[in-house]
Backbone as a ProteinNet text record, in pm:
[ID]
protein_1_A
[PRIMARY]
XXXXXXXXXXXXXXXXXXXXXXXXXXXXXXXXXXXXXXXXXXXXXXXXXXXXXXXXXXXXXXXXXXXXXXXXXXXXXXXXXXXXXXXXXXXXXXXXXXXXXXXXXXXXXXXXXXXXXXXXXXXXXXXXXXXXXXXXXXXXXXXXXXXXXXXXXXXXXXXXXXXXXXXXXXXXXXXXXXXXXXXXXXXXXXXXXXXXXXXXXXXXXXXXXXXXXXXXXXXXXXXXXXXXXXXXXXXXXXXXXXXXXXXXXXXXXXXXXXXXXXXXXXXXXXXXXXXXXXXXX
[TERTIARY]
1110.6	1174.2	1325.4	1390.1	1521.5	1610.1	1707.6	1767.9	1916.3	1975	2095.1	2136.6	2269	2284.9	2478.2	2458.8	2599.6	2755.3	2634	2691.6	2691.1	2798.1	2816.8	2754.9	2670.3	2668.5	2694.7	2722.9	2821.8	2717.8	2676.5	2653.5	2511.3	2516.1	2352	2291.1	2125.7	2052.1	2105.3	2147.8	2203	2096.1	2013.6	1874	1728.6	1706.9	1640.7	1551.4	1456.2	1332.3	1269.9	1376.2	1354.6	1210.1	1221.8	1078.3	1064.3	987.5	1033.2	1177.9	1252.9	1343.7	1414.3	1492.9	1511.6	1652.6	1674.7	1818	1865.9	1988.7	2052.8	2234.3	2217.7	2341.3	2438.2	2351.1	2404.3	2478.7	2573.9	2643	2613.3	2503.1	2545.9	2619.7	2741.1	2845.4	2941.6	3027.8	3122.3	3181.5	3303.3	3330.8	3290.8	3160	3067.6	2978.7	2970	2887.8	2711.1	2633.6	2541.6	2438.6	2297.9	2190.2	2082.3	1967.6	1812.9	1877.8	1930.2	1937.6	1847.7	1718.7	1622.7	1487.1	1519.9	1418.9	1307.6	1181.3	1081.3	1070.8	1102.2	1043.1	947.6	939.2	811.1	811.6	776.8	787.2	928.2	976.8	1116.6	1119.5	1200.6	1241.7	1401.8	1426	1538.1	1603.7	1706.8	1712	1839	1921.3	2053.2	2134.1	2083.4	2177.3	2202.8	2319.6	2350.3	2371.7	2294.2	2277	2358.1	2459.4	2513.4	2552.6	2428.2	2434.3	2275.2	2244.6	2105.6	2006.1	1871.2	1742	1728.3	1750	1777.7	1615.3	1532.8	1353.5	1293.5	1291.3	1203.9	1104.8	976.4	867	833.4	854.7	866.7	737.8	716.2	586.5	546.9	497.4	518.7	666.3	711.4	869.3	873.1	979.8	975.7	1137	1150.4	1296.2	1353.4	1403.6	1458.3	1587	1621.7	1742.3	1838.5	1796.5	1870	1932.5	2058.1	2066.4	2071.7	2030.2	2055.7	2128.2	2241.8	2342.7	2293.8	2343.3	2343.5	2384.4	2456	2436.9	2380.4	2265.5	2179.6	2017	2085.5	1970.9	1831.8	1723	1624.1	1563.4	1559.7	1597.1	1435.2	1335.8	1219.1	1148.6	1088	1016.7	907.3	764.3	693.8	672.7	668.5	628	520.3	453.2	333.5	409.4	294.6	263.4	406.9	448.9	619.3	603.7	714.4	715.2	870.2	897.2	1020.4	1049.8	1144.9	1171.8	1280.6	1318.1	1470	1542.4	1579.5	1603.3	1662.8	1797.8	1823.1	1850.6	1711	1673.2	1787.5	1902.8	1996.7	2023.5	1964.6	1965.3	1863.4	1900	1793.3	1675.1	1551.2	1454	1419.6	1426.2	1388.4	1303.2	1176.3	1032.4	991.1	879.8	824.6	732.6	607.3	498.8	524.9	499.8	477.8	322.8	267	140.1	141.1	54.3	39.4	219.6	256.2	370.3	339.6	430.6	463.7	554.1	632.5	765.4	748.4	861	838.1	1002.2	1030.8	1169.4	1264.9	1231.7	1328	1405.5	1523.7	1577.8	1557.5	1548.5	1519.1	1632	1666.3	1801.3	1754.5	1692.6	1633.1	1556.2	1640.3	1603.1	1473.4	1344.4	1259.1	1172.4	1159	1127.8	954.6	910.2	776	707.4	737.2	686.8	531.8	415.8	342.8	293.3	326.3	295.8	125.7	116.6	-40	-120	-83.1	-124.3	3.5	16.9	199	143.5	190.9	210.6	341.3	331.9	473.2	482.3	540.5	563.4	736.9	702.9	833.6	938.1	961.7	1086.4	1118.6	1210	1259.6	1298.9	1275.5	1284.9	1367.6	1434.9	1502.2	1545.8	1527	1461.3	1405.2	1405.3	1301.3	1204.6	1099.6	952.1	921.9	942.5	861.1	760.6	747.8	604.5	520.6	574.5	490.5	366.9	223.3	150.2	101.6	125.2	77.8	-23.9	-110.1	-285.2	-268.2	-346.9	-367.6	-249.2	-234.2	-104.9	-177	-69.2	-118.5	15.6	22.1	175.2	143.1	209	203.3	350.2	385.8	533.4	627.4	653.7	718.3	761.6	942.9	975.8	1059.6	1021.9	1061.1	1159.2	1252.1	1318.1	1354	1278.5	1316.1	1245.5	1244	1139	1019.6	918.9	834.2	776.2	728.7	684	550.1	490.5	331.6	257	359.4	267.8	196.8	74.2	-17.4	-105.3	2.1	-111.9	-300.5	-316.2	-465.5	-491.8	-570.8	-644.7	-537.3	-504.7	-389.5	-416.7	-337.8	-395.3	-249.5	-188.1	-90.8	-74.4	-30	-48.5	73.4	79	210.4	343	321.1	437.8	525.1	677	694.8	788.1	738.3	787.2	845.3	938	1016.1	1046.1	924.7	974.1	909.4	945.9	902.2	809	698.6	626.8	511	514	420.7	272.9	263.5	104.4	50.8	132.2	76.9	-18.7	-162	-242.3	-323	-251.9	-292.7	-500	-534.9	-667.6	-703.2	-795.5	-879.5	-767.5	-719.4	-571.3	-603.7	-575.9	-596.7	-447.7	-445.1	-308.3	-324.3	-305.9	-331.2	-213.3	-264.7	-123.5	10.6	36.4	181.5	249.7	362.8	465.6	489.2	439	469.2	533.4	658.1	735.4	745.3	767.3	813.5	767.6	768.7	700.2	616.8	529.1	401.9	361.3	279	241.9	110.6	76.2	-74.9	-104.3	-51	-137.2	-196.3	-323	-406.1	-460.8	-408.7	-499.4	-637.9	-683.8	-856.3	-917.5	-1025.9	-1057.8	-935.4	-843.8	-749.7	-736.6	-768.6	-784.2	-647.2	-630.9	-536	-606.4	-548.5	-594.6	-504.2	-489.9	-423	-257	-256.9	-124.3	-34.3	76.6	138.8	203	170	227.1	318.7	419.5	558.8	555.5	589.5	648	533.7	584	537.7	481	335.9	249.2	159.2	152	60.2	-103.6	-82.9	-226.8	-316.9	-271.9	-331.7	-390.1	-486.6	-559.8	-633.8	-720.4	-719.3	-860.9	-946.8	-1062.7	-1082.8	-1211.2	-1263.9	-1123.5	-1084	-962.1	-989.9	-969.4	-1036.4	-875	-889.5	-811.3	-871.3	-846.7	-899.1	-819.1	-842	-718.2	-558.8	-523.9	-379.8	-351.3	-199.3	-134.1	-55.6	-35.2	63.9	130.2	254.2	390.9	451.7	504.7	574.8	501.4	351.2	229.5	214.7	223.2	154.5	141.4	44	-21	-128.3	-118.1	-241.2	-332.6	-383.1	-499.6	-569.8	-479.3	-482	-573.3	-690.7	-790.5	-830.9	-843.3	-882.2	-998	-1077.2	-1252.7	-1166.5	-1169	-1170.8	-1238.7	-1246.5	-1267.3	-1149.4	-1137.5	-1016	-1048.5	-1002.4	-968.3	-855.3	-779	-603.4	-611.9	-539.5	-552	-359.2	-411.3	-312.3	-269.4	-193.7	-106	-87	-104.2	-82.5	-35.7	100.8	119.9	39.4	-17.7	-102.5	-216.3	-315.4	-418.1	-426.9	-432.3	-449.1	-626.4	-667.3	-803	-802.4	-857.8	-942.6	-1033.9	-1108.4	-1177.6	-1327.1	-1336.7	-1475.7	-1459.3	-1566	-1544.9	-1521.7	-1494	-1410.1	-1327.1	-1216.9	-1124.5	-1101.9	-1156	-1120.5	-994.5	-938.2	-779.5	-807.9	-672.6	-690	-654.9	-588.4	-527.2	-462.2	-452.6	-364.7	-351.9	-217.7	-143.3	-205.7	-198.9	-252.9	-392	-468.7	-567.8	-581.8	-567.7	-531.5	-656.3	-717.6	-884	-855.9	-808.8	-749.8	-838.1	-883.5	-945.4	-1074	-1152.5	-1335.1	-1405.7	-1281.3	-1396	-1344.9	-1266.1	-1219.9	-1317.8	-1395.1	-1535.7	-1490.2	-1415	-1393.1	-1414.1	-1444	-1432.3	-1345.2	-1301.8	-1222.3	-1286.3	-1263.1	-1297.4	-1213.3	-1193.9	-1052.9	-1125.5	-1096	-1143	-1067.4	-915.7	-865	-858	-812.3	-804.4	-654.9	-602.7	-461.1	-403.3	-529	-499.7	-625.7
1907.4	1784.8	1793.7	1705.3	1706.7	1708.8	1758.2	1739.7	1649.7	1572.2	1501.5	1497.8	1575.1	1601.6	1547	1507.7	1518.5	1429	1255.1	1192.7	1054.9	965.4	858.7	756.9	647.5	563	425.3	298.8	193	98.1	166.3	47	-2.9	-113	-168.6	-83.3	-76	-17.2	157.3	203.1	367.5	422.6	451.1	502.9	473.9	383.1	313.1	393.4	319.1	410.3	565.7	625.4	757.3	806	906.6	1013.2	1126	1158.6	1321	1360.8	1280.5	1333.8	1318.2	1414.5	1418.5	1387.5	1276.9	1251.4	1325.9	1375.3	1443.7	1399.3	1362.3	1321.1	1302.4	1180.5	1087.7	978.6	845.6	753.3	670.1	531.5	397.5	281	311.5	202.7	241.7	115.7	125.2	-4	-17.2	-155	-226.2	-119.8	-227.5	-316.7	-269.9	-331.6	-364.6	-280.6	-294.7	-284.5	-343.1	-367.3	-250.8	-273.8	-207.1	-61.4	9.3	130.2	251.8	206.5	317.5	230.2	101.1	16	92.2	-8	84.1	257.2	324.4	467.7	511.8	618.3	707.2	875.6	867.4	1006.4	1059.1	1021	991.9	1039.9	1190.7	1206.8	1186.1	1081	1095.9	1149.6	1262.4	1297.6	1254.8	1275.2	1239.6	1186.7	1033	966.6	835.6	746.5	589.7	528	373.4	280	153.4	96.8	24	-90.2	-91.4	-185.3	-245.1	-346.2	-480	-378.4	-443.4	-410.9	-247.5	-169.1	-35.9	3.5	-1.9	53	-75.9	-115.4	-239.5	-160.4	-237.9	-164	-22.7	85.5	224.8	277.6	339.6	425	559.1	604.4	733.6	771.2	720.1	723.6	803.5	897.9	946.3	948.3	888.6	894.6	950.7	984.9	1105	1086.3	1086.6	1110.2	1019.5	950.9	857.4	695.2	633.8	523.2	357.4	262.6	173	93	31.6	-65.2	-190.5	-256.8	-363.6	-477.2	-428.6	-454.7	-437.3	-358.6	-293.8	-458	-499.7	-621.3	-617.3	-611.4	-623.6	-491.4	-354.9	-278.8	-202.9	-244.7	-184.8	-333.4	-353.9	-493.9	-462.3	-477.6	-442	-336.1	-209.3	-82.1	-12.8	95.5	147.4	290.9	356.3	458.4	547.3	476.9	502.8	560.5	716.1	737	782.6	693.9	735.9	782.7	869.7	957.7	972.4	921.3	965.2	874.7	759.7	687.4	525.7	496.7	375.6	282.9	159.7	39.2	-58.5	-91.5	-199.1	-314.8	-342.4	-453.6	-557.1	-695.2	-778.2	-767.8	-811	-804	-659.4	-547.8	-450.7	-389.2	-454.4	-406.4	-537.7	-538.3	-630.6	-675.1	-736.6	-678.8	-545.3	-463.7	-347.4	-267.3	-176.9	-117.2	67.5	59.2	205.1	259	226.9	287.4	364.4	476	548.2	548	507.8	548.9	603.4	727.5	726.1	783.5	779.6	837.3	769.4	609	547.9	438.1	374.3	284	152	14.5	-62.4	-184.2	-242.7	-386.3	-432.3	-552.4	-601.6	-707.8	-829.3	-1023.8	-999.2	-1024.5	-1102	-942.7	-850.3	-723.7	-703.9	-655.6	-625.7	-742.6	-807.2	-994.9	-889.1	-940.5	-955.9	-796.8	-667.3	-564.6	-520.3	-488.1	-431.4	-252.5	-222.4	-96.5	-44.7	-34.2	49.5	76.1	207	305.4	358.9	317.6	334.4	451.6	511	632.6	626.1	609	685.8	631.6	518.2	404.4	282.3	223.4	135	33.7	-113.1	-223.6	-357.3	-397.1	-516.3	-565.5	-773.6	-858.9	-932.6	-1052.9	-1183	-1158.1	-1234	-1255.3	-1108.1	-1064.5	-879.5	-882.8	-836.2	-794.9	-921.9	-1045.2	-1195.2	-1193.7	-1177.4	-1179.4	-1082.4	-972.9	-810.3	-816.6	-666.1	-625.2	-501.5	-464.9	-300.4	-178.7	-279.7	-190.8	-125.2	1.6	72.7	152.9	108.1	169.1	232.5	328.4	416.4	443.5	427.9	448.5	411.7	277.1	159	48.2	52.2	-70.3	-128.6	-292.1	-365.7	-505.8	-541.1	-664.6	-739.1	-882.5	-997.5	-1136.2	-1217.8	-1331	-1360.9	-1426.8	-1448.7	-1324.5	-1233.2	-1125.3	-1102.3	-1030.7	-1005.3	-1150.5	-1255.2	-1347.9	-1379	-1443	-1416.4	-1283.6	-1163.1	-1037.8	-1042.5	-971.7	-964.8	-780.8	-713.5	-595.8	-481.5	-472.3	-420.9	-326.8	-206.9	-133.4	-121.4	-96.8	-105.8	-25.3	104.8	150.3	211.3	245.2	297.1	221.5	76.9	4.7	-30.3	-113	-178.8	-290.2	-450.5	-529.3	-660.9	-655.9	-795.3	-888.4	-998.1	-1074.6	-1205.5	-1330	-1450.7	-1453.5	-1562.2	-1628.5	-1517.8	-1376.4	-1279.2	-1300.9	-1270.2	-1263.4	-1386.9	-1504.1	-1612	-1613.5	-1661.8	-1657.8	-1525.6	-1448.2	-1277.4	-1245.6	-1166	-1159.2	-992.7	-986.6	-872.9	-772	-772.8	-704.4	-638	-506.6	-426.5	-375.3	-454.2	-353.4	-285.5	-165.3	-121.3	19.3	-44.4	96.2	48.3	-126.9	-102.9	-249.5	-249.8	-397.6	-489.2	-605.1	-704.7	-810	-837	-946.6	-1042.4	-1143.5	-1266.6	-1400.4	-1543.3	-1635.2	-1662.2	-1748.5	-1785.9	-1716.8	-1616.8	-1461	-1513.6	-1508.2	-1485.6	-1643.2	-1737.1	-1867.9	-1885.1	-1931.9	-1946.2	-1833.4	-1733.5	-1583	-1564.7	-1469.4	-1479.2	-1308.4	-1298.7	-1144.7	-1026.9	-1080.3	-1004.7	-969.8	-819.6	-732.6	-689.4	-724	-649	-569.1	-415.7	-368.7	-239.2	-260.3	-127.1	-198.7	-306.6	-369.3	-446.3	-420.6	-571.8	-664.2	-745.1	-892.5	-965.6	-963.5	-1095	-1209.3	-1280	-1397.7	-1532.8	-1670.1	-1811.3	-1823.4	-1899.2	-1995.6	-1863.7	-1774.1	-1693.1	-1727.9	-1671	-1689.8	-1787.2	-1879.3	-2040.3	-2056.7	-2122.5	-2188.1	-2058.4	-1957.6	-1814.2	-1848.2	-1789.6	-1742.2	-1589.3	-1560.6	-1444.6	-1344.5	-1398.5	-1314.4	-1236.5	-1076.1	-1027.9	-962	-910.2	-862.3	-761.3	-632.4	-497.5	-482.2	-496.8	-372.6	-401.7	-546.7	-600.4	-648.1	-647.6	-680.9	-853.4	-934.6	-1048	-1095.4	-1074.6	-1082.2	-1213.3	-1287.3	-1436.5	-1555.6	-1477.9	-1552.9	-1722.3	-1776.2	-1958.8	-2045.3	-2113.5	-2208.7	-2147.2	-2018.9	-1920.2	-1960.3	-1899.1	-1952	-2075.4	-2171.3	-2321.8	-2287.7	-2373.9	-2393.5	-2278.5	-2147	-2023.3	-2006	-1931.4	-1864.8	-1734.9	-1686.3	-1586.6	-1506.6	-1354.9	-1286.2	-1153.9	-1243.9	-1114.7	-1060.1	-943.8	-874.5	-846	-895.6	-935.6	-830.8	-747	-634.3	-743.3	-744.5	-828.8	-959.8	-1055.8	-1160.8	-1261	-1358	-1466.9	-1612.4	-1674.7	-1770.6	-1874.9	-1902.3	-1964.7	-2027.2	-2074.9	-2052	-2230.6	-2264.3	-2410.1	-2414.7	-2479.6	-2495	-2424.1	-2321.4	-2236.4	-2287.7	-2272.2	-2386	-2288.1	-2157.5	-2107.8	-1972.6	-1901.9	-1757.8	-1739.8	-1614.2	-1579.2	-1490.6	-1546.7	-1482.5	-1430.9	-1276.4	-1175.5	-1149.4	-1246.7	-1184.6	-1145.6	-1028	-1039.1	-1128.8	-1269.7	-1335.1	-1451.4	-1523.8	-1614.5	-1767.4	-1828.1	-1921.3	-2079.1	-2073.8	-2217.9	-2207.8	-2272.7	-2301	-2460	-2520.1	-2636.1	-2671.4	-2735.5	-2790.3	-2947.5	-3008.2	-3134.1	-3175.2	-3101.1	-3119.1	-3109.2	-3197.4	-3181.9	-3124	-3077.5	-2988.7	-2835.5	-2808.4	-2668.5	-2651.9	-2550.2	-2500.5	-2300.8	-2291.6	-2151.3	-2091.7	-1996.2	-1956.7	-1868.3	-1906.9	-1806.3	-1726.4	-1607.2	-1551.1	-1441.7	-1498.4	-1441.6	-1281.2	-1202.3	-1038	-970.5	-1003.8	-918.5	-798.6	-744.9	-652	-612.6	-523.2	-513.8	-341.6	-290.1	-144.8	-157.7
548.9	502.1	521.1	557.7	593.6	465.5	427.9	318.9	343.1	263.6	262.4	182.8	114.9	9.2	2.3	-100.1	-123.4	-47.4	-17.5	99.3	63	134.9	72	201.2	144.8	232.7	179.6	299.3	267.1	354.6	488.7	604.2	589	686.8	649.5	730.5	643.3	687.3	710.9	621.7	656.4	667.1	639.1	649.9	647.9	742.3	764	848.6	784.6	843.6	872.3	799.8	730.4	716.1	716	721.6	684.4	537.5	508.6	488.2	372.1	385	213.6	173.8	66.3	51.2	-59.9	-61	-214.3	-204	-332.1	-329.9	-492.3	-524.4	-467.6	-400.3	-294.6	-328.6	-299.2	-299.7	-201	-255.3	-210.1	-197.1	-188	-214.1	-117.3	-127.9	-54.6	-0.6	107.8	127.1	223.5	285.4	394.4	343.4	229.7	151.8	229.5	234.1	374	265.1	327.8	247.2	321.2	225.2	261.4	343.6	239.4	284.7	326.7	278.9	298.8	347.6	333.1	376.2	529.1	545.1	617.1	583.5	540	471.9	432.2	469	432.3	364.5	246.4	243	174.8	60	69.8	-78.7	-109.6	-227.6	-265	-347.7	-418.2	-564.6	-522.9	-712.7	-695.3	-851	-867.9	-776	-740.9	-645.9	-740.5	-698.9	-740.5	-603.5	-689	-568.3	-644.3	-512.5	-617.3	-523.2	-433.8	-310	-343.9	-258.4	-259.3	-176	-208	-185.8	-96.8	-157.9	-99.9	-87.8	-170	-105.9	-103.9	48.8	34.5	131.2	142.5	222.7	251.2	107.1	121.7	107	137.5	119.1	72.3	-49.5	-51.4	-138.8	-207.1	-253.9	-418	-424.2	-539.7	-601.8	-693.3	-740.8	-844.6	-889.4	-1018	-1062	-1143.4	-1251.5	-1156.1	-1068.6	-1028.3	-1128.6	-1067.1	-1137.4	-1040.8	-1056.5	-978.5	-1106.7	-1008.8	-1088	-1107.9	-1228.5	-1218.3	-1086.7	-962.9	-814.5	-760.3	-768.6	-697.2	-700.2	-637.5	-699.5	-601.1	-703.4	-602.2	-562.1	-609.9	-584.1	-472.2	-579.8	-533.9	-467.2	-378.9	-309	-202.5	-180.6	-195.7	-68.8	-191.2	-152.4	-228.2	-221.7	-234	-295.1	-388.9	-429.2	-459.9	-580.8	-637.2	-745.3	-758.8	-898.7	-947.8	-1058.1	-1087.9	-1259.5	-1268.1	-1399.4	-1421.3	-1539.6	-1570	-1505	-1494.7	-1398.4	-1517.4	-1462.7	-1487.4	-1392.4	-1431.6	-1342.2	-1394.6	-1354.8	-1407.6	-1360.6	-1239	-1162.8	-1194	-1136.8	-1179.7	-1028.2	-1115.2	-1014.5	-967.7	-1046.9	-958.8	-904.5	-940.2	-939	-890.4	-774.3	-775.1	-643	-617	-517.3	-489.5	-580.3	-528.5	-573.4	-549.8	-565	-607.5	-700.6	-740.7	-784.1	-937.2	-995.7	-1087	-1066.7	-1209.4	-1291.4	-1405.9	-1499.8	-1564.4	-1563.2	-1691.7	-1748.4	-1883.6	-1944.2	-1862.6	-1882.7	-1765.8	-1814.3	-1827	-1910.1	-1804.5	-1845.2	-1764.9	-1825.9	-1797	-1806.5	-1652.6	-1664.4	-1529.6	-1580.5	-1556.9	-1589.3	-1453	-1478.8	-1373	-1283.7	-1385.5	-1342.5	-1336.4	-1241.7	-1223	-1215.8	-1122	-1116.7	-1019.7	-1037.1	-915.6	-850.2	-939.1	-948.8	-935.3	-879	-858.3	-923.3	-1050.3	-1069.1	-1121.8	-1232.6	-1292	-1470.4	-1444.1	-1515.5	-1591.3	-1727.3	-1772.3	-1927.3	-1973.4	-2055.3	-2061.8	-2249.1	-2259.6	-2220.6	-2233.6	-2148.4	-2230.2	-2205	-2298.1	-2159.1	-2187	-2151	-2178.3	-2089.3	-2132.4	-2033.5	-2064.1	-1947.2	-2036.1	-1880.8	-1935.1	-1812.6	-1853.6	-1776.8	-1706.7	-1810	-1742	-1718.3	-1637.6	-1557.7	-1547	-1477.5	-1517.8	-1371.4	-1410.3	-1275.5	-1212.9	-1286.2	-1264.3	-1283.3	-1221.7	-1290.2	-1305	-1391.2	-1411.3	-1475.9	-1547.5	-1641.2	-1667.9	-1761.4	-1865.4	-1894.2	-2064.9	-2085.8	-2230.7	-2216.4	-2365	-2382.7	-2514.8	-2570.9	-2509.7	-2529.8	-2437.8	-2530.5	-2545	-2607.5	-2555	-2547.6	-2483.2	-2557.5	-2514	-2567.4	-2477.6	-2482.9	-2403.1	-2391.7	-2361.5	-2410.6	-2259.2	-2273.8	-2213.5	-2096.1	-2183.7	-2114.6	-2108.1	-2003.1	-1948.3	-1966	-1907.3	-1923.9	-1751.7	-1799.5	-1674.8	-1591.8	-1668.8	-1591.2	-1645.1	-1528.5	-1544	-1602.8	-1690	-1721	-1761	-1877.4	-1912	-2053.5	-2056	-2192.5	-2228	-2354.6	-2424	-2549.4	-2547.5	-2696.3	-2709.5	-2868.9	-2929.4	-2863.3	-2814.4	-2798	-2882.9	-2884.2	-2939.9	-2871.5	-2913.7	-2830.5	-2908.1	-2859.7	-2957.5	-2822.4	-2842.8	-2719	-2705.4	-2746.8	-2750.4	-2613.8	-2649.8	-2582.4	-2485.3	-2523.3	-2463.7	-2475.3	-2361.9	-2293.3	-2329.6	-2263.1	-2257.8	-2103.6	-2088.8	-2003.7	-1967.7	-2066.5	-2004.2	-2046.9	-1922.5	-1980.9	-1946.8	-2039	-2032.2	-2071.9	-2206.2	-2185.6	-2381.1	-2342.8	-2490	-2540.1	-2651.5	-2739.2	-2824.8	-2855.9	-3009.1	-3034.4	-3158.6	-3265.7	-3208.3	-3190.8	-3159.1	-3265.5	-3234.4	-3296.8	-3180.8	-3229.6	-3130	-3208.1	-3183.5	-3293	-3174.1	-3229.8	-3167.1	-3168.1	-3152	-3197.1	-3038.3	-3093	-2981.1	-2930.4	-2988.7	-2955.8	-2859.4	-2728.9	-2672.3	-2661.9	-2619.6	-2615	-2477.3	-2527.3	-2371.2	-2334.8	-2411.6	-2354.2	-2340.1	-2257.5	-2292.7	-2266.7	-2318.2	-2351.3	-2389.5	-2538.6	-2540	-2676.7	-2690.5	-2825.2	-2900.8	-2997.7	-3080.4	-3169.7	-3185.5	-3284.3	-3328.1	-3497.2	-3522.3	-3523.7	-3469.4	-3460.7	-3592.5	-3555.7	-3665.7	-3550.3	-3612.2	-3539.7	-3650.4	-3531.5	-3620.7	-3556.9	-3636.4	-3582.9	-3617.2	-3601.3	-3592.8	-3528.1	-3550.3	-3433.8	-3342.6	-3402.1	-3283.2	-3236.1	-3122.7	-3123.5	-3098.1	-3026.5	-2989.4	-2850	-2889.5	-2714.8	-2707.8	-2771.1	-2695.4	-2722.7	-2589.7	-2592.4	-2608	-2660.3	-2692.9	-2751.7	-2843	-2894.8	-2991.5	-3001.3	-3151.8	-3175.9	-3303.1	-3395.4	-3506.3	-3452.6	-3571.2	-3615.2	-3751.3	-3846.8	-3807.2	-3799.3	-3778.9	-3881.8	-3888.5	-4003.9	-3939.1	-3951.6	-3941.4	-4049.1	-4034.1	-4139.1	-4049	-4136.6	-4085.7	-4054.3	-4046.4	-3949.8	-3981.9	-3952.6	-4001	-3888.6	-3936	-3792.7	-3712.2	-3733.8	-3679.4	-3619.6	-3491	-3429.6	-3388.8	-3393.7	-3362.7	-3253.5	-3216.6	-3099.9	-3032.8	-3197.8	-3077.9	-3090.2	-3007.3	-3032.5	-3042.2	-3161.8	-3253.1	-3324.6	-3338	-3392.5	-3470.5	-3620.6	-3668.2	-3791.9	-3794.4	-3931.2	-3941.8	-4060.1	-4087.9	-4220.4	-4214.4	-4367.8	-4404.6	-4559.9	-4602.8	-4615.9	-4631.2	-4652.6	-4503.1	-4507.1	-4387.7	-4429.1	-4386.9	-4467	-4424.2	-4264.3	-4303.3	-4118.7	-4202.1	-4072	-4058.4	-3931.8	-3840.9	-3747.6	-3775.8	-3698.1	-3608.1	-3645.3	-3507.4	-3491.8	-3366	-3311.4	-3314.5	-3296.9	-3330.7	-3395.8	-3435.4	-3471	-3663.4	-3673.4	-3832.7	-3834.4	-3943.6	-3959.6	-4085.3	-4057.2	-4212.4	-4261.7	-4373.7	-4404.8	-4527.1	-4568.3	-4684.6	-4814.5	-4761.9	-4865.2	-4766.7	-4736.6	-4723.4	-4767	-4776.9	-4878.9	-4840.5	-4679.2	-4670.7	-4512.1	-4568	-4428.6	-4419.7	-4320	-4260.8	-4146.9	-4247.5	-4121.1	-4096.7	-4022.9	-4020.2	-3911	-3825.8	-3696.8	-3716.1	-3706.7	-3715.4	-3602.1	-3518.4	-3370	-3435.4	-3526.7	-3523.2	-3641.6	-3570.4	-3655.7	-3662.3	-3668.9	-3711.7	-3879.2	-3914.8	-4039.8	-4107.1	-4190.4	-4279.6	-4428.8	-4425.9	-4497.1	-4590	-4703.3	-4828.7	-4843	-4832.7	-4871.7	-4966	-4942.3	-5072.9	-5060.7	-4873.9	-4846.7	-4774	-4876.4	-4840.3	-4789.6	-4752	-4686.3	-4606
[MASK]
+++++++++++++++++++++++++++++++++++++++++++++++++++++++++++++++++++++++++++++++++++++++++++++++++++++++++++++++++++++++++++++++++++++++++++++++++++++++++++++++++++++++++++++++++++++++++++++++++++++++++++++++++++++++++++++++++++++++++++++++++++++++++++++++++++++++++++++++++++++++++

């Protein structure tokens, strides 16, 4: 493998189409200001380098990145490439993820508006997130110890597992299906509308209005704090340990809480059930 260590590049396309080759605490910048620096690549380890120039891995293949940082200039950074793993790594640009296939993160800081649009297979650990419409249109997540802040996130992905998260982020996993969360915090208002085959469990949920339009929606062993309007037109299945201010026609199913202040059947098609338990652990 070729090594390049310790070198600054500026021009377009500086390494383009590269092969087997390892870059080290390297420098992308400069006043050529040149794009897709590593673009077409194969085989391509990067450690301790900054990129602080546009779409530097587009169409890469095989790519591994490390303790590297991309700038908030660095726009666009990853675009669709295959079989990526990066560690230690700050994503700061907008858009930096996106049609791409088979990812790994992990211990990675992310500041990136419009990140992981359209992702096929990503793997995340240990990283912290921030952005709007993260990951909107993806399949095959799976993230463990992952907190995220930003509004309208994982909305639309398809088959997704989610644990020990925590996510403060309006309007999430609106449309999302076949998608499991558990043991994590999800704050924010209009939690899941339109969702379908999508499990919470082990969770607390914040926020107003969650939970609407949802087919086959269950809920184990969740807590909802702030909760009211709940489940408007969902086919539901929940168990709520504790307090809910208040539930809106669900449209089929039952809902085990332990207590809540108001239920609102105004609608003669919302045939859901509620059921008071008085269960607060």
């Amino acid at each position: 493998m070729q090594i390049i260590q310790g070198k600054t590049f500026d021009e377009e396309r500086a390494l383009y189409g590269s092969n087997e080759v390892q870059v080290i605490d390297c420098k992308f910048d400069g006043p050529a200001d040149g794009e897709s620096a590593l673009k077409e690549s194969r085989n391509i380890v990067v450690t301790g380098s900054s990129f602080n120039l546009r779409y530097p891995f587009w169409h890469d293949e095989n790519l591994n990145i490390a303790g590297s940082y991309m700038t908030e200039l660095c726009r666009a950074a990853l675009w669709y490439s295959k079989d990526i793993e990066i560690a230690g790594c700050k994503m700061h640009g907008i858009k930096a993820l996106r049609e791409c296939e088979d990812v790994r993160i992990v211990s990675t800081d992310i500041i990136s508006p419009e990140f992981g649009w359209s992702v096929n297979g990503i793997t995340m650990q240990n990283s912290s997130a921030e952005g709007e419409y993260f990951m909107m249109r993806s399949r095959d997540l799976l993230f463990d110890d992952v907190s995220l802040k930003g509004k309208y996130s994982f909305q639309y992905i398809e088959e997704g597992v989610f644990t020990n998260c925590r996510f403060d982020t309006k309007d999430a996993f609106w449309h999302a299906k076949n998608v499991v969360v558990k043991d994590s915090v999800v704050k924010g208002e209009y939690l899941a509308w339109y969702c379908e085959n999508v499990t919470f469990e082990n969770c607390t949920i914040i926020g107003t209005q969650p939970l609407c339009y949802c087919k086959g929606l269950k809920l184990i062993d969740c807590r909802m704090l702030d909760a009211d309007l709940a489940f408007e037109k969902s086919e539901v299945d929940a168990e709520v340990i504790g307090e809910m201010i208040s539930i809106k026609n669900p449209k089929s199913g039952v809902i085990r809480v332990g207590n809540v202040e108001e239920v609102i059947m105004d609608d003669p098609q919302a045939q859901g059930r509620i059921e008071v338990t008085r269960r607060w652990s």
